[in-house]
Wavefront OBJ file of the C-alpha trace (Angstrom):
o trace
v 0.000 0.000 0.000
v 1.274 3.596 -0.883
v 2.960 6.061 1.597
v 1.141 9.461 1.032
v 1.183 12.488 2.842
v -2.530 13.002 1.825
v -3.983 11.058 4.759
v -2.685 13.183 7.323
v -3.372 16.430 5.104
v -6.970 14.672 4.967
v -7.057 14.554 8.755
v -6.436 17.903 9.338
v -8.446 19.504 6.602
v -11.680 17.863 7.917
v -10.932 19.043 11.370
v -12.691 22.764 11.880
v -9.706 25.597 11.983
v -9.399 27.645 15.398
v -8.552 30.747 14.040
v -10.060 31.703 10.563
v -8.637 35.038 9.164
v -9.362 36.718 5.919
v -6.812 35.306 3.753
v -8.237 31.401 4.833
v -11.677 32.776 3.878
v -10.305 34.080 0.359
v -8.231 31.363 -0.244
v -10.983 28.892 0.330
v -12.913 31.032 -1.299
v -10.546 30.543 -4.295
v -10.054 26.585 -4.221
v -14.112 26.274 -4.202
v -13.970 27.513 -7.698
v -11.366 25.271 -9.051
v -13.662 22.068 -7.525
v -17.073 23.429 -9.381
v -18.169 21.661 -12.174
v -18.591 24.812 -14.399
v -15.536 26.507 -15.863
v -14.838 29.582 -13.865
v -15.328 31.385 -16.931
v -18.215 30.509 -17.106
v -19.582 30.665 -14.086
v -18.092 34.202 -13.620
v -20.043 35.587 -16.528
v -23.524 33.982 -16.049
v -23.970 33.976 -12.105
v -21.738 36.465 -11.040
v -21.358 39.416 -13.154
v -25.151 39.540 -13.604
v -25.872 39.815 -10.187
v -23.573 42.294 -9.373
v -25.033 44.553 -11.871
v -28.396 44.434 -10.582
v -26.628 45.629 -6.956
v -25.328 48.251 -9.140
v -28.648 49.052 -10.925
v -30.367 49.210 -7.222
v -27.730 51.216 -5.852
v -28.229 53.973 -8.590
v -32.009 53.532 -8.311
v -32.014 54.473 -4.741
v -29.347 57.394 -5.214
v -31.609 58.536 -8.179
v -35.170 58.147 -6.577
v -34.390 58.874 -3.264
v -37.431 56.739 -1.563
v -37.554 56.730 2.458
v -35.369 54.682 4.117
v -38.120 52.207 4.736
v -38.045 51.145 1.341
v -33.922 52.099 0.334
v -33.012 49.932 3.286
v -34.194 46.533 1.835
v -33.165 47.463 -1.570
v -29.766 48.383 -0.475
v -29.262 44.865 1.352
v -30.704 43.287 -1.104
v -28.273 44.354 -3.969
v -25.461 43.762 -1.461
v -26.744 40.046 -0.379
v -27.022 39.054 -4.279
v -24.066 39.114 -5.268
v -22.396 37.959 -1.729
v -24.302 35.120 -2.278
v -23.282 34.532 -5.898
v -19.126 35.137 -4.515
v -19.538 32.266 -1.904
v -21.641 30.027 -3.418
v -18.653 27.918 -4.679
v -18.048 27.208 -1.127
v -21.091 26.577 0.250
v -21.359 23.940 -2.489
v -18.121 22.338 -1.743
v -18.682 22.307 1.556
v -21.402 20.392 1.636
v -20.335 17.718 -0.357
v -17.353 17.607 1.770
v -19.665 16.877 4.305
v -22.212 14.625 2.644
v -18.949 12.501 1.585
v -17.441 12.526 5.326
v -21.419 11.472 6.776
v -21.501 8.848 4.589
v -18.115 6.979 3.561
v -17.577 4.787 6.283
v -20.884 3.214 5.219
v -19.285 3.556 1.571
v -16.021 1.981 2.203
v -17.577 -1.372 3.931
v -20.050 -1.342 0.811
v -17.447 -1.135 -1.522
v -15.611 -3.671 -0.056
v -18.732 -6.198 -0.019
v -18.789 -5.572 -3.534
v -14.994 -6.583 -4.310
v -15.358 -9.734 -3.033
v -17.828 -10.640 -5.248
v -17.423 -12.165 -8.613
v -18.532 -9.022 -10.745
v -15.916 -6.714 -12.807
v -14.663 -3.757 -10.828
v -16.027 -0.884 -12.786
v -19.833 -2.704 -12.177
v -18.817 -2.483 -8.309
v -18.451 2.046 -8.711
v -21.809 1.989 -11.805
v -23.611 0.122 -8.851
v -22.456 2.433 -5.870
v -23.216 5.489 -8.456
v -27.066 3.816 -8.477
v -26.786 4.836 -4.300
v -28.808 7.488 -3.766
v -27.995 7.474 -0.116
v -24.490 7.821 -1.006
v -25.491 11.787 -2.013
v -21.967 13.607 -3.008
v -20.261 9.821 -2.866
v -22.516 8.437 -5.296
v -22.267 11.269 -7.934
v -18.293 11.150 -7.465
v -18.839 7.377 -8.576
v -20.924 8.147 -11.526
v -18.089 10.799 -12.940
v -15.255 7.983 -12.721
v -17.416 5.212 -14.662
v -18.480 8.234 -17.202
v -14.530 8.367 -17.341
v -14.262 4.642 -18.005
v -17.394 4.368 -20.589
v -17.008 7.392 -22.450
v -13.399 8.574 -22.340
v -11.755 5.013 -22.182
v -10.068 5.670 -19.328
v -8.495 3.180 -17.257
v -9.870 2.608 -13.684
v -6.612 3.791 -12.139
v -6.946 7.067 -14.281
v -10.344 7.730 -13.545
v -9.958 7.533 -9.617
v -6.251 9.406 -10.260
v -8.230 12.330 -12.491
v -10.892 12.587 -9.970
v -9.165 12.302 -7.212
v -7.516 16.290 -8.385
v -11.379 17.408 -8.189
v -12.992 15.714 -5.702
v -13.878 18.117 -3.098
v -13.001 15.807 -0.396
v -9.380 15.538 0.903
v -10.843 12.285 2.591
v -12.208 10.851 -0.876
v -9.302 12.465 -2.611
v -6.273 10.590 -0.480
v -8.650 6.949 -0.967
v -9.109 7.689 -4.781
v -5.420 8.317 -4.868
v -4.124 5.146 -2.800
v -6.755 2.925 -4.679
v -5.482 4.075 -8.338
v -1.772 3.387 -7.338
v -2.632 0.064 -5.712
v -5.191 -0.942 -8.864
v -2.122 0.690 -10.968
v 0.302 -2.116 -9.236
v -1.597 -4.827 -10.063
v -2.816 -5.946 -5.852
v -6.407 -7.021 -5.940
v -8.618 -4.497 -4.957
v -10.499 -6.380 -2.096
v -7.261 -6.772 -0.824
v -6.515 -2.992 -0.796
v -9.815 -2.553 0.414
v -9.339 -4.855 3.891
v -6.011 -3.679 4.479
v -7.779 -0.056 4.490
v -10.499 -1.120 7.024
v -8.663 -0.771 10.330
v -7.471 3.092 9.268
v -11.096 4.010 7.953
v -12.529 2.590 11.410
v -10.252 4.206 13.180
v -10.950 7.677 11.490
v -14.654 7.202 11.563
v -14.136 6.515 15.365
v -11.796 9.490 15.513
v -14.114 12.058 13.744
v -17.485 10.659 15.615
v -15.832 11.711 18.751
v -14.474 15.089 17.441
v -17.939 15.702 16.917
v -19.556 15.125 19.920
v -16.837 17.047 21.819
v -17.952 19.897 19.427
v -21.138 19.315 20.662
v -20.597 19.133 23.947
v -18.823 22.963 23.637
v -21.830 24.332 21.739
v -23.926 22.861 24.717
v -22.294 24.836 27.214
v -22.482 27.691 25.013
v -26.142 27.435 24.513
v -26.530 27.408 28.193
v -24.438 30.705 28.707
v -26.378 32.542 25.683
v -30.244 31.651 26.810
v -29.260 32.354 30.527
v -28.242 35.569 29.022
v -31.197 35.895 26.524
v -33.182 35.099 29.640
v -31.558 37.674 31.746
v -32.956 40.444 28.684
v -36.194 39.095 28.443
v -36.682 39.773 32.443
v -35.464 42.841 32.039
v -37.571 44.090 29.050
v -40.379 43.262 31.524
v -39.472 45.258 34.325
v -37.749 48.594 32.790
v -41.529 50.003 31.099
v -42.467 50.371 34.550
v -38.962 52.972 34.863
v -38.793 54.950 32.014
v -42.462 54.255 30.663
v -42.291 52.610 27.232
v -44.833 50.172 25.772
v -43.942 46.560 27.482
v -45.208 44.955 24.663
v -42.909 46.573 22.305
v -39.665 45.751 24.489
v -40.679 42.211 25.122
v -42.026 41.425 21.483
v -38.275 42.517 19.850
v -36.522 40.087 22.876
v -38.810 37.468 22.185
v -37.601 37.300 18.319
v -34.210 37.750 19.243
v -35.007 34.454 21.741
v -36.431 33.050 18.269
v -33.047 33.803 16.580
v -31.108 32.111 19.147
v -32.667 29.266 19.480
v -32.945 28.552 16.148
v -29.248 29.598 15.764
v -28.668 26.781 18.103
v -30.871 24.131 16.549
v -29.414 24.759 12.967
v -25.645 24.337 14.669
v -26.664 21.286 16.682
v -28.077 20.001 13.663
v -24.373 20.276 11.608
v -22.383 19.451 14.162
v -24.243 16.618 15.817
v -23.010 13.056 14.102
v -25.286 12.264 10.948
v -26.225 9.078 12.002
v -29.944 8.455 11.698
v -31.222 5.681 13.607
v -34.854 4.872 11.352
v -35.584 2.608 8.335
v -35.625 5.132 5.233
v -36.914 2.689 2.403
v -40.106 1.616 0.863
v -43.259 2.288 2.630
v -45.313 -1.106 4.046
v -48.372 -1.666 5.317
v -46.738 -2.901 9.366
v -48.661 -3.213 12.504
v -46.026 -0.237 13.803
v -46.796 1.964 11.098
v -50.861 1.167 12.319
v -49.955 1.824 15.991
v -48.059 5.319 15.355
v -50.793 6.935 12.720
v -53.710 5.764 15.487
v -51.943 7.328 18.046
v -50.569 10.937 16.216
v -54.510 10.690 15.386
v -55.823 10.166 18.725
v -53.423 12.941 20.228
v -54.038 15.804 18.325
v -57.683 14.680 18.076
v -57.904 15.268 22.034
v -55.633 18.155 21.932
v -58.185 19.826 19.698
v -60.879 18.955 22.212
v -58.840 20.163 25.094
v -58.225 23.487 23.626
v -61.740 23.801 22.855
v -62.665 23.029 26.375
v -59.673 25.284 27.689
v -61.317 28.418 25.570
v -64.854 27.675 26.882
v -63.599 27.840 30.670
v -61.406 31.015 29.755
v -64.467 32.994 28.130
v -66.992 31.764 31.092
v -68.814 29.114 28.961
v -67.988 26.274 30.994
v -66.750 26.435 35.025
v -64.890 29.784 34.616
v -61.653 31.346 33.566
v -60.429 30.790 37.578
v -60.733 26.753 37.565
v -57.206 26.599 36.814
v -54.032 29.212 37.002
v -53.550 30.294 33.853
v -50.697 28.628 33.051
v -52.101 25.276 33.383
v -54.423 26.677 30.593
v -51.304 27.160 29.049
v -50.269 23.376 28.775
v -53.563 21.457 29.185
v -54.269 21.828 25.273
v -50.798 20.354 24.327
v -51.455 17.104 27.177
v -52.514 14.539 24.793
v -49.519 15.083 22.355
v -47.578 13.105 24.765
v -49.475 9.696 23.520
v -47.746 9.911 20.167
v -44.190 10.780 21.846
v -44.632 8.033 24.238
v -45.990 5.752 21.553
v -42.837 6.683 19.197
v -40.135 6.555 22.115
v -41.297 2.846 22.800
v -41.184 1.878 19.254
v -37.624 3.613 19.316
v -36.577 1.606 22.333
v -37.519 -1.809 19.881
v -35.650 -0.015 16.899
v -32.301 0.334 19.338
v -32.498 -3.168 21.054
v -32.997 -5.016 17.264
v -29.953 -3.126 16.229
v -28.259 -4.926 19.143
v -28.609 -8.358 18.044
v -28.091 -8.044 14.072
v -24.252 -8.337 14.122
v -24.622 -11.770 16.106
v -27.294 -12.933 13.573
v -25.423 -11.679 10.198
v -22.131 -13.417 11.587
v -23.907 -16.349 12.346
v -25.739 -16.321 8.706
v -22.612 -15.833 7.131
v -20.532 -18.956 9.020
v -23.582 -21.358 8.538
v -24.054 -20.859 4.769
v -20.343 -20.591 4.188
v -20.196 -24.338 6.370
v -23.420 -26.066 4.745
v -23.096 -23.777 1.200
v -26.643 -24.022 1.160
v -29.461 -20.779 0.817
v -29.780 -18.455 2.758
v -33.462 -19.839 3.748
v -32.041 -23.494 4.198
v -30.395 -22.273 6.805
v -32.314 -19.838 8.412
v -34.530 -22.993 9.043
v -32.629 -23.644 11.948
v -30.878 -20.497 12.864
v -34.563 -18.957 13.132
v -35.120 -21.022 16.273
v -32.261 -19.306 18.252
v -32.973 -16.112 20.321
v -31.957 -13.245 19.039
v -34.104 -10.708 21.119
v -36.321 -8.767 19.708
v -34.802 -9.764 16.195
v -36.442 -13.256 16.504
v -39.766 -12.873 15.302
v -38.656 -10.374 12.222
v -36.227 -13.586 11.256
v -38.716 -15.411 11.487
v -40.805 -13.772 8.867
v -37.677 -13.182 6.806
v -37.542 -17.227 6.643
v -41.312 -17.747 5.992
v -40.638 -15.292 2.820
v -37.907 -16.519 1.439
v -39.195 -19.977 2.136
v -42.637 -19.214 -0.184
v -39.771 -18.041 -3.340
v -40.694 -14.642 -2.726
v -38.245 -12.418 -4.564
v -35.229 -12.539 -2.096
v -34.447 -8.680 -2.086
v -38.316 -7.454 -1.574
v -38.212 -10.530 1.421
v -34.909 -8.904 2.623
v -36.199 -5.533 1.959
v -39.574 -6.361 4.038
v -37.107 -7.531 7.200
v -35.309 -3.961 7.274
v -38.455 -2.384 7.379
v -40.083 -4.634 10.107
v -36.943 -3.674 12.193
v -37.363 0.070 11.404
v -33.376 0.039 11.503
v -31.574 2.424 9.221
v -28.151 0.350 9.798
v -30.079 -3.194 9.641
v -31.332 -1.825 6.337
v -27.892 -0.462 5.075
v -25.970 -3.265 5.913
v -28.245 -6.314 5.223
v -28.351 -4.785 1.419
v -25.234 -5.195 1.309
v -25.147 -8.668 2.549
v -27.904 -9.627 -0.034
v -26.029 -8.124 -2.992
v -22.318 -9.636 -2.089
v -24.397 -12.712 -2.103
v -26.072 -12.468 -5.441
v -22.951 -11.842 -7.086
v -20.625 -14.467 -5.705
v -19.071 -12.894 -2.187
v -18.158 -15.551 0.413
v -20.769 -15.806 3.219
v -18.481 -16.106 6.237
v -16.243 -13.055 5.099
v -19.150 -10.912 4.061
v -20.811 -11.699 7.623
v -17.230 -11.549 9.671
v -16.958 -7.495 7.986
v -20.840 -6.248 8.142
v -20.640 -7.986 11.865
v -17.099 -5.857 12.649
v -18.375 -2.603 11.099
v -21.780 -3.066 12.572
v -20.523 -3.145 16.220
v -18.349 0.033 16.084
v -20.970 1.724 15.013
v -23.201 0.402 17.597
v -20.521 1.163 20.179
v -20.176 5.113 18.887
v -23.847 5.437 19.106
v -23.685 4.227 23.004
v -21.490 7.015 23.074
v -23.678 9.845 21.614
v -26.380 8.125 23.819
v -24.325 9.718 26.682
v -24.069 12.879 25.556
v -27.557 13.137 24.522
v -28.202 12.748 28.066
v -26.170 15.477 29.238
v -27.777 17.811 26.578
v -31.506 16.833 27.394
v -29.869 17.225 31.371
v -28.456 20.895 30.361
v -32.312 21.912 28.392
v -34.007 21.083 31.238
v -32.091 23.171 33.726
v -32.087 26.187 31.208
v -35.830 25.433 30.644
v -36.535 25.393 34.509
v -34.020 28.381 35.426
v -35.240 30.475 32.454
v -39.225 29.911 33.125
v -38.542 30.847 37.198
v -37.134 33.820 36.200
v -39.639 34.884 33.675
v -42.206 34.491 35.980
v -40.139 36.411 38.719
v -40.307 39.288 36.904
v -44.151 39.086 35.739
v -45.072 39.027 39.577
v -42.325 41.561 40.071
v -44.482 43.366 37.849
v -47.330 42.659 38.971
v -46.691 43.622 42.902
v -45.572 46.975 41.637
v -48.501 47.859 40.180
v -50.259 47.113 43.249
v -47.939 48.916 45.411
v -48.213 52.013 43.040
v -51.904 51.835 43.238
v -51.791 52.384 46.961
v -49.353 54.664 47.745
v -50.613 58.141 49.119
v -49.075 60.674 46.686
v -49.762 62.596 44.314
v -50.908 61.087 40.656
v -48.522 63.489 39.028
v -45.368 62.565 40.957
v -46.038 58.775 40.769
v -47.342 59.131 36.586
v -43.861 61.260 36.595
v -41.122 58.526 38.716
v -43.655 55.184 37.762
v -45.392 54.330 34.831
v -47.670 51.516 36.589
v -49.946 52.517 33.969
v -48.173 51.279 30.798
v -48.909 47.953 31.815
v -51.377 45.354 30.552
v -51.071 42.283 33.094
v -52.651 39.620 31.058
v -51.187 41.022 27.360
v -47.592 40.512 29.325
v -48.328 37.096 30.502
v -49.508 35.933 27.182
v -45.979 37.238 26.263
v -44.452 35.468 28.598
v -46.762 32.174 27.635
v -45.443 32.611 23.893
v -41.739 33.128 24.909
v -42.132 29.601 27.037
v -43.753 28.187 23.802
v -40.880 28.943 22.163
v -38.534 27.627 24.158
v -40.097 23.904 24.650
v -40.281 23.943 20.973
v -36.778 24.664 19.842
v -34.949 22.864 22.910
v -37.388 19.362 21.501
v -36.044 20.002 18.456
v -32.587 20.141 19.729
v -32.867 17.008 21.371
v -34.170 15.153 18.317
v -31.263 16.484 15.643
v -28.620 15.573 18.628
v -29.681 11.783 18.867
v -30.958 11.403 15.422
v -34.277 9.909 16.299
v -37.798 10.028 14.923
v -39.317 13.473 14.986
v -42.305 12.744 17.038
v -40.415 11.643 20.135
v -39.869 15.100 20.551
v -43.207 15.611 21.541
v -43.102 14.141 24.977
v -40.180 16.617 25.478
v -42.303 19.333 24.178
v -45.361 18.412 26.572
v -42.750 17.972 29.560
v -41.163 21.338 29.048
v -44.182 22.934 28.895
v -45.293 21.477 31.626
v -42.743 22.099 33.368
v -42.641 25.848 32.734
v -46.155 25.865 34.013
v -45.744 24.662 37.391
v -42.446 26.677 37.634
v -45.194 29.451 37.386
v -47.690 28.472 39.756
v -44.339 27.550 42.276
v -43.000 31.067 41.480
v -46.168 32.927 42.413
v -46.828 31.335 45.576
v -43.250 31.340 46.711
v -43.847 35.550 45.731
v -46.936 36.127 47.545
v -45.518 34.091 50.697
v -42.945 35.891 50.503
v -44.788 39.092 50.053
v -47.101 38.213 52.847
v -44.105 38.013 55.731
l 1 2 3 4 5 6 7 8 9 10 11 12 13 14 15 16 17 18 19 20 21 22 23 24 25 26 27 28 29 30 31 32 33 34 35 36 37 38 39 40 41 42 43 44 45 46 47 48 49 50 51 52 53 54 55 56 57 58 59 60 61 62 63 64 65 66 67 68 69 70 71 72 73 74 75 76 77 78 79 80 81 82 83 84 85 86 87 88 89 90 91 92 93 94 95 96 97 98 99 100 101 102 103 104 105 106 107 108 109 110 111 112 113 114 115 116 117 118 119 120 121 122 123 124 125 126 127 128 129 130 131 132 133 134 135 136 137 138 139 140 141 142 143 144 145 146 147 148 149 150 151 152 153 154 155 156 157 158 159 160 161 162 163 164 165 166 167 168 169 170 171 172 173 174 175 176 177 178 179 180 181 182 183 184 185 186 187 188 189 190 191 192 193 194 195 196 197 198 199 200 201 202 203 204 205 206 207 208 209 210 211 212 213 214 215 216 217 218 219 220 221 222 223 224 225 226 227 228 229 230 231 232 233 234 235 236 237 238 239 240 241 242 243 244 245 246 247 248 249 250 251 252 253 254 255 256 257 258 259 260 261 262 263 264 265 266 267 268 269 270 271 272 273 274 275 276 277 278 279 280 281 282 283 284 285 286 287 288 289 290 291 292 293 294 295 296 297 298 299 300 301 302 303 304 305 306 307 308 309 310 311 312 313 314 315 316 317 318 319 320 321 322 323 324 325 326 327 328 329 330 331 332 333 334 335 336 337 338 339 340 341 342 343 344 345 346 347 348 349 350 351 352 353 354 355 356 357 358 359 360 361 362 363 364 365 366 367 368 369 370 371 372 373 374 375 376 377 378 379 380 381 382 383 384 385 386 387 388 389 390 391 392 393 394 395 396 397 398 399 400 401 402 403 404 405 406 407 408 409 410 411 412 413 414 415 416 417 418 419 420 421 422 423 424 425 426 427 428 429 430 431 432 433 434 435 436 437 438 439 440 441 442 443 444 445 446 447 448 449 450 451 452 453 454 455 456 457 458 459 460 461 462 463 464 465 466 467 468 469 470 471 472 473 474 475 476 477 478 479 480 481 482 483 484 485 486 487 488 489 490 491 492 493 494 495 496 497 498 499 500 501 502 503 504 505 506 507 508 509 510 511 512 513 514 515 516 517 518 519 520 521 522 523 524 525 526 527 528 529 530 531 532 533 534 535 536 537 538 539 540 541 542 543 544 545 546 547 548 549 550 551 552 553 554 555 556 557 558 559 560 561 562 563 564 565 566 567 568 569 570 571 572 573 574 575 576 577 578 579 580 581
């Protein structure tokens, strides 16, 4: 195998920098155009220069018309965002195939090396992984090498060496390279491919990690910023009743800065957090699961309908009366049945999780049995169907019953990932299936799905960790942030009492306090909408960190809320008590 500095250049290109000047920005600026598809040329006279004379055309338009600054202030940003945009798109292109390559090519690199083992010819194992669309960036780097091959004659180790100057991926770029001088020097390319196994774990462990310690930085940053946020948001409550501005006005522009932040947040979380989804993303079948979820997503916001219904009719008098409940249990009762779905969908999670568990023990033992009896795959899972394997038992047991019938063996195989709701079990028993249709050896094809399998198992008992830290961390800030919004809202409140009472004049008090400014229930539905806000985006940031199934984030959403509502009721009585000393 070739020496090449490339690997270690690879390394350290995919780490993030720590310092980022101007000269990195316009020198990565600069490489993003030499890695676009479109000549330069080209691209600089049909995207570019165009769009940087219509900023020039509504930069004169505004000098010339002179509109109010209403309207000149929108143009003006506008003709300066164009053709911004138009100078970095390059980049943000590159960059995220750089990162739709580095998400996906461990997966790549064991499916690849199913493939060489099997008995087809080496430019059908790239046209097949160019027929991945899961493979994104991967799988259109795949398709450029065979067009190479079919349409340029080129030679397999020239089409890897020629794309390996324009991938934009010093990971895929340094493999490319090592691959065409190995394929170049006449060593087998399965072999190449096993000896690179141990290396491409090891950096897949490597940058897994890296990423999580990113994330578990940007956690503690969150917590610092919305402590802050929430620090503003208290204040922009209290300071109307100083200096006598509108307290709707001063909380509604903190509120969308909260909005920015926490979407800021979610959107980070969401790159940096390992892309490592944990559900079944194929073909869509008619499964008892898929039943169980729609009836209850159904059944919940059915009854949270009702409940809001019945939460207006006591607010308005209709029913009991607006004082049944404090009004912030009005707050969370109409979101209460949500939790059904979430609990439903965190169960069904919990089965996804545990049958991911127990498929490297079955797909090694597949692999040894056939290899020993060289029989089918359903003559053996005959007997291998009556060990335990967890949870996975009864979806083998189905798979056998298929491919015992002569149903078509990939819509059989295809039917067990989706029973399992696994994304891996799905990735990596395709791969079985196809190394078996085209020749591979059963023992070595179950040995390396079983090896790759478990590492990734074992990184994602790692990111289980720190997804409990982060849901740890969102409800602290959640409980912290709701206390003190509701601190200053009785704050408020008690103030306006006080004023009410003193025994001085109306002009000296309307001159030092502006009690009257104040709408009490127009602030707490503020303050309702803020905590809204808040459950919403910190769910969200708990489902992009562990990758799961967007509706478990509803329990969080219903316990957050919750949980902001009692901090209320706790908060007022611990005032008043206080108050009452």
């Amino acid at each position: 195998m070739a020496t090449d500095t490339r690997g270690s250049e690879a390394r350290i290109d995919e780490e993030p920098a720590v310092e980022i000047d101007l000269s990195d920005v316009l020198e990565s600026v600069r490489d993003a155009y030499q890695y676009m598809e479109m000549p330069v040329e080209r691209y600089l006279l049909l995207v570019l220069l165009p769009s940087s004379v219509f900023a020039g055309f509504l930069f004169v338009a505004v000098l010339v018309l002179g509109p109010s600054f209403v309207v000149a202030g929108p143009l003006l940003l506008l003709g300066a965002f164009m053709p911004l945009v138009a100078l970095i798109y390059p980049l943000l292109v590159r960059d995220r195939h750089r990162k739709q390559i580095r998400e996906q090519f461990y997966i790549f690199v064991t499916h690849i090396t199913v493939l060489s083992t099997t008995n087809i010819d080496r430019v059908e194992v790239f046209r097949t992984l160019a027929n991945e669309p899961e493979y994104k960036a991967i799988a259109t780097e795949m398709g450029h090498i065979v067009a190479l091959i079919d349409t340029w004659n080129q030679s397999l180790e020239d089409a890897c060496r020629m794309r390996a100057n324009h991938v934009p991926s010093p990971l895929m770029a340094d493999f490319l390279d090592r691959l065409a001088y190995t394929v170049g020097a006449g060593q087998n390319m399965s072999e190449f491919l096993f000896s690179e196994q141990d290396s491409i774990i090891q950096h897949y462990i490597t940058r897994y990690e890296s990423d999580l310690d990113r994330l578990s930085v940007i956690k503690d940053i969150y917590m610092s910023i919305v402590l802050s946020a929430t620090f503003g948001l208290v204040f922009a409550t209290i300071i109307p009743f100083l200096v006598g501005v509108d307290p709707l006005f001063t909380l509604s522009a903190v509120i969308v800065m909260f909005v920015f932040i926490e979407g800021m947040f979610v959107y980070v979380m969401n790159n940096v957090a390992p892309s490592d989804p944990v559900w079944y993303t194929g073909g869509d079948f008619s499964l008892d699961r898929s039943v169980r979820i729609r009836i209850s997503l159904m059944v919940g916001v059915g009854l949270s309908l009702v409940t809001a219904a019945g939460c207006y009719a006591m607010l308005n008098g209709y029913v009991l009366g607006p004082d049944t409940f404090p009004h912030s249990v009005y707050m969370a009762l109409p979101f209460t049945p949500l939790v059904l779905p979430g609990l439903v969908m965190r169960q069904e999670e919990q089965g996804v999780k545990h049958r991911d568990e127990e498929f490297p023990s079955f797909i090694r033992a597949l692999g040894a049995i056939e290899s020993v009896k060289q029989s089918s795959t359903s003559t053996v899972l005959t007997s291998l169907r009556k060990k335990d394997f967890g949870s996975l038992t009864d979806a083998i047991a189905n798979l056998y019953r298929r491919l015992n019938m002569r149903i078509d063996s990939e819509q059989a195989w295809e039917h067990f990932s989706a029973e399992t709701g696994s994304f891996l079990i799905q990735k990596f028993s395709d791969m079985y299936v196809a190394g078996r249709q085209m020749g591979g050896e059963p023992r070595e094809l179950g040995t390396l799905i079983s090896r790759n399998y478990t590492e990734t198992l074992n990184l994602r008992k790692k990111r289980a960790q720190e997804t409990g830290t982060v849901i740890g961390v969102i409800y602290g800030v959640t409980g912290t942030s709701a206390f003190a919004f509701f601190v200053g809202l009785e704050v408020v409140r008690v103030l306006k009492d006080i004023t009410a009472q003193m025994n001085v004049a109306s002009s000296v008090v309307g001159t030092l306090l502006h009690a009257q400014v104040y709408n009490i229930p127009e602030v707490q539905f503020l303050l309702f909408i803020a905590v809204l806000i808040n459950a919403l985006f910190s769910s969200l940031m708990i489902r992009v960190v562990d990758r799961g199934h967007s509706m478990t984030s509803l329990l969080h959403f219903v316990v957050l809320v919750w949980m902001s509502a009692l901090t209320a009721i706790v908060t007022r009585m611990l005032v008043t008590s206080f108050l009452s000393l």
